[in-house]
N, C-alpha and C positions, 0 to 999 in steps of 0.2 A: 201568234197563236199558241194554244197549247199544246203542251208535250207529256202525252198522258204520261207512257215510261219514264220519264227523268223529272215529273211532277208529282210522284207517288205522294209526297208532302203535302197536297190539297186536300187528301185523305187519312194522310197523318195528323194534319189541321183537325179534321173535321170530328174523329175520336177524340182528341184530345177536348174538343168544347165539350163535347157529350159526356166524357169523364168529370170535365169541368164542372158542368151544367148539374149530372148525380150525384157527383161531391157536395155540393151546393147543399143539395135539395134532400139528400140523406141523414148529413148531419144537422143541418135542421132540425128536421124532423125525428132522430134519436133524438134531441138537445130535449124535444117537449115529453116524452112518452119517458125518458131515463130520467128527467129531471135533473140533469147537470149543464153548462153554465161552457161554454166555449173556450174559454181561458181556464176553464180549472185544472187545479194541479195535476199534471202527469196525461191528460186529456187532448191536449193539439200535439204532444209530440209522438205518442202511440197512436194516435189517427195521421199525422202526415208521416211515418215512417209504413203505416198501412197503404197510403193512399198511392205513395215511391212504388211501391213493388206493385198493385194490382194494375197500375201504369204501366209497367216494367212488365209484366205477364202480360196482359191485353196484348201490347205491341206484340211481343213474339210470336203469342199462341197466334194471334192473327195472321203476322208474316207467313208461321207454319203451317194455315188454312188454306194460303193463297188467297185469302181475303183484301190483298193488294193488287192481286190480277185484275184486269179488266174483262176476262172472261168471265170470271165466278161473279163477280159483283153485279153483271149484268143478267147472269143468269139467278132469278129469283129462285128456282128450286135448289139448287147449289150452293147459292150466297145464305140460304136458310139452314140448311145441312150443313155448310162449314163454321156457320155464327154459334150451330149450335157446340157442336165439336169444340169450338175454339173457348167458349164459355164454359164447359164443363172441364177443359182439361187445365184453362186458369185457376178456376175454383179450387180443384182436387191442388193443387200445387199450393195458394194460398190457404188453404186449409193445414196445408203439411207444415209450413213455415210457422203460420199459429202456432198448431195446437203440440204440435209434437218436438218441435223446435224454439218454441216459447219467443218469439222473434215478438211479438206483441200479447197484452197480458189479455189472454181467452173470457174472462171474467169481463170485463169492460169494453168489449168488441163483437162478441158471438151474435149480437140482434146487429150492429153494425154491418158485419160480415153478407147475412141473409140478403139484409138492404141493398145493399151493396150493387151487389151480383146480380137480385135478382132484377131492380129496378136500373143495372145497365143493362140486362137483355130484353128488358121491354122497347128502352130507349131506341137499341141499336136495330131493335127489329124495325121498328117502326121508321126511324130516319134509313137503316141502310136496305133493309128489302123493299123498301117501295118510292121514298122518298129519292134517293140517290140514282136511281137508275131512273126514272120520270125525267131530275132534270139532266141526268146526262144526253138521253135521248133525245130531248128538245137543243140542246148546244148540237150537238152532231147533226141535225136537220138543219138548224141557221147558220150553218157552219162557221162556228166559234171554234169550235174544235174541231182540226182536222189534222192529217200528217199526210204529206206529199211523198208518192209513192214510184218507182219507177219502174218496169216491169223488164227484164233479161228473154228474149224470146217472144215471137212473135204467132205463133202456131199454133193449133190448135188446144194444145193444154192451157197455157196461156189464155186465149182467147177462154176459153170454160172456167179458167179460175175468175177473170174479169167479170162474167157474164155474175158470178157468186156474189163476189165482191159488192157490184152492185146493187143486188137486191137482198143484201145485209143489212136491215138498218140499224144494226151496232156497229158495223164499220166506220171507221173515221178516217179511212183512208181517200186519198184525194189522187186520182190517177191522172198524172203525169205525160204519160205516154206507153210507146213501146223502144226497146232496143233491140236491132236484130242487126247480123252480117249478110243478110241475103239482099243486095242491092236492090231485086226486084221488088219489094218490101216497103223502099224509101217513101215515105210520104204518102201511103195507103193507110186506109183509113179501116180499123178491127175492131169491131164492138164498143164504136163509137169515140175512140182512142188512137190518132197516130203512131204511126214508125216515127221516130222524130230524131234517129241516129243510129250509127252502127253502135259494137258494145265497147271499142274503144275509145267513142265519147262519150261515156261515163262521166269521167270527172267532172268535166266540162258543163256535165247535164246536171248531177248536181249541185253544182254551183249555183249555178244560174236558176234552178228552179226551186233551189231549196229543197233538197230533196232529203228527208227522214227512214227512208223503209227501201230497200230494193228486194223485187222478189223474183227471182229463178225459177222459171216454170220451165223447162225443156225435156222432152223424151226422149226424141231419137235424135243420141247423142252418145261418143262413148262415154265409159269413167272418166279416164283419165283427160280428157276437153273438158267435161263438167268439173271437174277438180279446177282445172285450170282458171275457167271460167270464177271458180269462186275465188280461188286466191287473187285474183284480180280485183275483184269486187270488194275484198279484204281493205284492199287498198283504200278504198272510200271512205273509209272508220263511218259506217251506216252500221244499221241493222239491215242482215241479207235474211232471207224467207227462201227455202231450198223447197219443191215441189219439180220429184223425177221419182219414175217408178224404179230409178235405180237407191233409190236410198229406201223404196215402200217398207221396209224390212223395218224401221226406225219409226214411221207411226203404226203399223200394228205391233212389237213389241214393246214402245214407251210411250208413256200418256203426254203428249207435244202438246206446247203451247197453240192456240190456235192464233190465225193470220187474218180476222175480220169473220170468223165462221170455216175457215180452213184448216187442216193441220198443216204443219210444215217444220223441217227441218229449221232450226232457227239459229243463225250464228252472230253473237253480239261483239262489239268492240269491247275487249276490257285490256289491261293492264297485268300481266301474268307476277309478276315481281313479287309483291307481298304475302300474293298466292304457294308461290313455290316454296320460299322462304318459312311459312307457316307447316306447309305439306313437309317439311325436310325435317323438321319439328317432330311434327304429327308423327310422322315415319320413325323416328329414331327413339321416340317413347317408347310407343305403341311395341314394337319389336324388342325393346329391352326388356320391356314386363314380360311379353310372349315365352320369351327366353328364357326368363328367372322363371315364370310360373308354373311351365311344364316340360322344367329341365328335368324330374324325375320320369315324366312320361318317355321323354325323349330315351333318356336312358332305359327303358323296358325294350323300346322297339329298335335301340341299338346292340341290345344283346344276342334279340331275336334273328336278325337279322345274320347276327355276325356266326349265331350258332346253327340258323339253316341251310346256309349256301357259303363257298370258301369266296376273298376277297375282299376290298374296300369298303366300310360302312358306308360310304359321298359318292355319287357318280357325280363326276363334275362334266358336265356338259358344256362346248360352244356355240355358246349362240350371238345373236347380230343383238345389239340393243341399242340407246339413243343416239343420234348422229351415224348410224352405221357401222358403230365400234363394238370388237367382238370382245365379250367376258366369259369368264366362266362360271357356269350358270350352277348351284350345289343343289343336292334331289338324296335323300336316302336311297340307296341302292333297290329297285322294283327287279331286277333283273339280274339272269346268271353271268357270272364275271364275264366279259368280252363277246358277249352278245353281239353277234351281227347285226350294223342297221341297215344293212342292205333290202328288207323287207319294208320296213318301216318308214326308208325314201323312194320306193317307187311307190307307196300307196299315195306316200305326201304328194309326191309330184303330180301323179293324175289327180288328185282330187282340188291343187290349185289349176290346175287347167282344164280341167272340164266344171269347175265351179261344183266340188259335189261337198258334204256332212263334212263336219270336222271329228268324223264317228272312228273310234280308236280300231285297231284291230281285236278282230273277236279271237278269242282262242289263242293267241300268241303264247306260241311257246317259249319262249324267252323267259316271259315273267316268271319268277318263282312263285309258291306258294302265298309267303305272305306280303309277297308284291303286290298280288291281284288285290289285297285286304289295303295296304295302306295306300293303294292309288285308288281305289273306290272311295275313298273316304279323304284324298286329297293330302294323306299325311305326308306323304312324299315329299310333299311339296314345304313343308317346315322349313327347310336348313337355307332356304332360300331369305329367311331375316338376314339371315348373315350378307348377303347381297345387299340387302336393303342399308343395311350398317354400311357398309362397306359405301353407298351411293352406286351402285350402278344398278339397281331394282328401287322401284317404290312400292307400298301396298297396293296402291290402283291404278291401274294405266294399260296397255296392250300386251299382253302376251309376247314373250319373245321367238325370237325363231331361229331355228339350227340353218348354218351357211347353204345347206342347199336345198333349202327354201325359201331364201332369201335370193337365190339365182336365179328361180321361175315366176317369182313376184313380178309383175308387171308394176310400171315406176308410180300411179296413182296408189296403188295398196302400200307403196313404204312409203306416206306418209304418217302410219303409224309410227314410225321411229324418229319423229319430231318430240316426241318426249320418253319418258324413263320409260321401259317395260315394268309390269306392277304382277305381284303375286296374284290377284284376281281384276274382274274387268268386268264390261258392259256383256260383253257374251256369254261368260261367265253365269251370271245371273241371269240371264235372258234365252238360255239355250243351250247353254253348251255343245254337245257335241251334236242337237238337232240341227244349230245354222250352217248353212252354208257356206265357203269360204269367203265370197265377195258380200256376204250379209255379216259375216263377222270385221269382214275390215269397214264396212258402213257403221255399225257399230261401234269400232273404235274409234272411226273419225268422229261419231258425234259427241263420243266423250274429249277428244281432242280438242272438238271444238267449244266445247259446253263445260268442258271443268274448272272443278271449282270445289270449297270443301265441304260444302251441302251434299253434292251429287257423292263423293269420295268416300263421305260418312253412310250415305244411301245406300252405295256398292258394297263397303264392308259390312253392314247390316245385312244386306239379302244375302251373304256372302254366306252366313254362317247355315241357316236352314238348306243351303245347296250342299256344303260340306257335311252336316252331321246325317242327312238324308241319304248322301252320296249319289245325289241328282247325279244322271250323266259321268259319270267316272268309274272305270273299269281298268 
C-alpha cells in the first residue's frame, strides 16, 4: 500500500511533469512569437540555467506552503491560498536573481519569465486544486491507500476520536483496534473496533498488523504515566498522535498537524545526529556575529551598570542543564550586589506546585533601576552566547532552572533536560510569563519532541518581536 508520508515523491513526481509539461509548451511557443530557433546561440543555456532555479524555487517555496501536507492539499480553500503564496514568493525571488543579479540576460527572457510563471499557475491550479484531491479521494475509498492505525486507550476520548476518524473521508487511516491495561476491556467490542491487547503488546501488535500511525487518546491519567506511556511507544519507531487535555496547551498555542481531521500532538521517528551537529554550527556563528556586532552596545550597558550600583558586571548563576549537570549560567547584573533569593524561591516553589504563571515578581525590590530596563527588554540575557560558545546552552531549547527548582520538579517535567537549555524557547514565544508552569514544560516537550532546524529558525524568528516589544519581561 501506500505511504502517503514517506511517499511525498508522488507529488514531487507529479510537479516535476507539470514543470515538464510548461517547459515544453512555453518555449515553444516564445520559439514562434520571438522568432528564434531552439538551438540558437547563447538560447538553451540561459533558458535551462532559468529553468534549474524556477525548479529549485517551486520545490522550496512549495515545501514552505506545506503544499506537501496532505492536509492542505486536500483542503481546496488552503491548497488555493498556499499555491498562491507559493507562486508569488517564487516569482519575486526569480525575478531578483534576473533582473538585479543578472543571473540570466533580462533582454532575452522578460516575455519568457511572464510565461513562465504565469502558465504554471494555471497548470497547477487546475491539476492540483481539483484534479489531485478528486483522485486522492476515490484511492482512499477503494482503499488503495490506507495506513494501519492503532489506538493507546480504550475510553471515552478514544472512543470520540474513532467516532471522527471515521466519518473523515480524508482519513486514510485504517483502525486496527484498541490497546488498553484495563483487563475488563479485553475483547470488547468500542465503536466498532476491539481491545485486541494490553499496551505492552504493542510491539507484537505492530508487527503483526503492520502497524503505521499509533495514536494516544487518554484523559484521566497522570503526566508523568502519559510520558511514560509515550516513551514506550517511542520504542516502536511509528509515528505516535498524542490527544490528552494535558498537553491541550500545544493545539491552542501552535497550528498541529492534523490526524485524519484531528489535532494532535504529533511525535516522529527521526535520527537527531546530523541535526545537532548542524545546530552546534548554527549556534556557534550565529553567537560569534551577535558578539562582534553589538560588542559596542554591550559596552554602553556595561558601563551603565558598573556606574549605577557597586559590584560585578556578570551574575553568574547555577543552574541544572542537559543531563542534570549544573553550569553557570552568565546574566548582566539586573540586581543590587548580594541580593537575597530567598523571595524569589518560595514564589518558585509555590507556583511549580500549585501549577500557577511563570509571572515575575512585581515590584521586586532587588532590581535596580536599570535592571528593570534591560530585563524588560531581555538584554540581560546577552552574556549568555558565551554559554552557548562555551556548549552548555544553545540558542533554542528549554529554559534552564536554579537547583531548587529542579528539587520540586516532579520527574515527568525534567525531561526537559534531555537536551541543552537554549536562550529562548517554545514559551518564550507562545506566552511567556502568561503560561502556566505544566503548560510551559508541555511546551518544551513538544519542542523536544518535534525539533529540528525549521522549528529553531521559527523560534529565533518570533524571538525577536517578543524581545524588541519586551512582550512579558519585567
Amino acid at each position: 500500500m501506500f505511504n502517503i508520508p514517506k511517499h511525498k515523491w508522488l507529488l514531487y513526481l507529479h510537479d516535476f511533469i507539470i514543470l515538464l509539461l510548461v517547459d515544453f509548451t512555453v518555449h515553444s511557443f516564445s520559439e514562434v512569437i520571438e522568432k528564434r530557433y531552439l538551438y540558437s546561440q547563447g538560447f538553451i543555456g540561459n533558458h535551462l540555467l532559468g529553468d534549474l532555479i524556477i525548479v529549485g524555487l517551486i520545490y522550496i517555496f512549495f515545501a514552505a506552503n506545506r503544499l506537501y501536507r496532505y492536509q492542505v492539499v486536500l483542503n481546496r480553500a488552503q491548497h488555493m491560498v498556499a499555491l498562491i503564496k507559493a507562486h508569488y514568493q517564487s516569482f519575486i525571488l526569480f525575478v531578483f536573481f534576473t533582473y538585479f543579479l543578472k543571473i540570466i540576460d533580462p533582454y532575452s527572457s522578460r516575455l519568457l519569465v511572464f510565461l513562465m510563471f504565469s502558465t504554471l499557475f494555471v497548470f497547477f491550479t487546475i491539476s492540483r486544486v481539483f484534479v489531485v484531491p478528486s483522485v486522492y479521494f476515490w484511492l482512499v475509498k477503494e482503499k488503495i491507500i490506507k495506513r494501519n492505525l492503532i489506538i493507546i486507550g480504550a475510553g471515552d476520548l478514544s472512543q470520540k476520536k474513532v467516532r471522527s476518524l471515521e466519518e473523515n473521508r480524508n482519513s486514510y487511516f485504517n483502525i486496527v483496534g484498541y490497546l488498553d491495561n484495563d483487563s475488563a476491556k479485553q475483547g470488547q467490542e468500542f465503536e466498532g473496533h476491539n481491545v485486541i491487547g494490553h499496551i505492552k503488546d504493542l510491539k507484537m501488535v505492530v508487527e503483526q498488523h503492520k502497524v503505521k500511525d499509533i495514536l494516544i487518546a487518554i484523559n484521566n491519567i497522570s503526566a508523568y504515566d502519559l510520558q511514560c506511556i509515550i516513551e514506550f511507544a517511542k520504542n516502536s519507531k511509528r509515528t505516535i498522535h498524542v490527544v490528552s487535555e494535558l498537553y491541550s496547551i500545544i493545539t491552542e498555542k501552535i497550528e498541529i498537524e492534523e490526524i485524519g481531521g484531528l489535532t494532535a500532538f504529533r511525535i516522529r521517528p527521526a535520527s537527531t545526529t546530523i541535526y545537532e551537529s548542524i545546530k552546534r554550527i548554527v549556534d556557534l556563528v550565529v553567537s560569534l556575529s551577535f558578539i562582534i556586532v553589538f560588542f559596542p552596545v554591550w559596552l554602553i550597558f556595561i558601563s551603565i551598570i558598573k556606574i549605577t550600583s557597586p559590584g560585578p558586571i556578570l551574575y553568574k548563576a547555577r543552574v541544572i542543564g542537559r543531563h542534570e549537570k549544573e553550569f553557570l549560567m552568565f546574566k548582566f547584573r539586573s540586581m543590587y550586589h548580594n541580593a537575597s533569593t530567598k523571595l524569589h524561591e518560595e514564589k518558585t516553589k509555590k507556583m511549580i506546585s500549585e501549577n500557577g504563571t511563570t509571572e515575575k515578581l512585581k515590584n521586586d525590590p532587588r532590581i535596580t533601576p536599570i535592571g528593570r530596563f534591560i530585563r524588560k527588554f531581555s538584554i540581560d540575557e546577552f552574556p549568555q552566547l558565551l554559554n552557548v560558545i562555551r556548549g552548555e546552552m544553545s540558542l533554542v531549547g528549554p529554559r534552564p532552572n536554579v537547583p531548587y527548582e529542579f528539587e520540586v520538579m516532579s520527574k515527568w517535567q525534567k525531561k526537559r533536560f534531555q537536551v541543552k537549555p537554549g536562550m529562548t524557547g517554545m514559551w518564550q514565544i507562545k506566552g511567556r510569563d502568561e503560561v502556566r508552569f505544566s503548560d510551559q514544560i508541555a511546551l518544551d516537550v513538544y519542542y523536544i519532541e518535534n525539533r529540528s532546524l525549521k522549528l529553531d529558525l521559527e523560534i529565533l524568528f518570533k524571538t525577536i518581536p517578543v524581545v524588541v516589544f519586551g512582550k512579558g519581561g519585567k
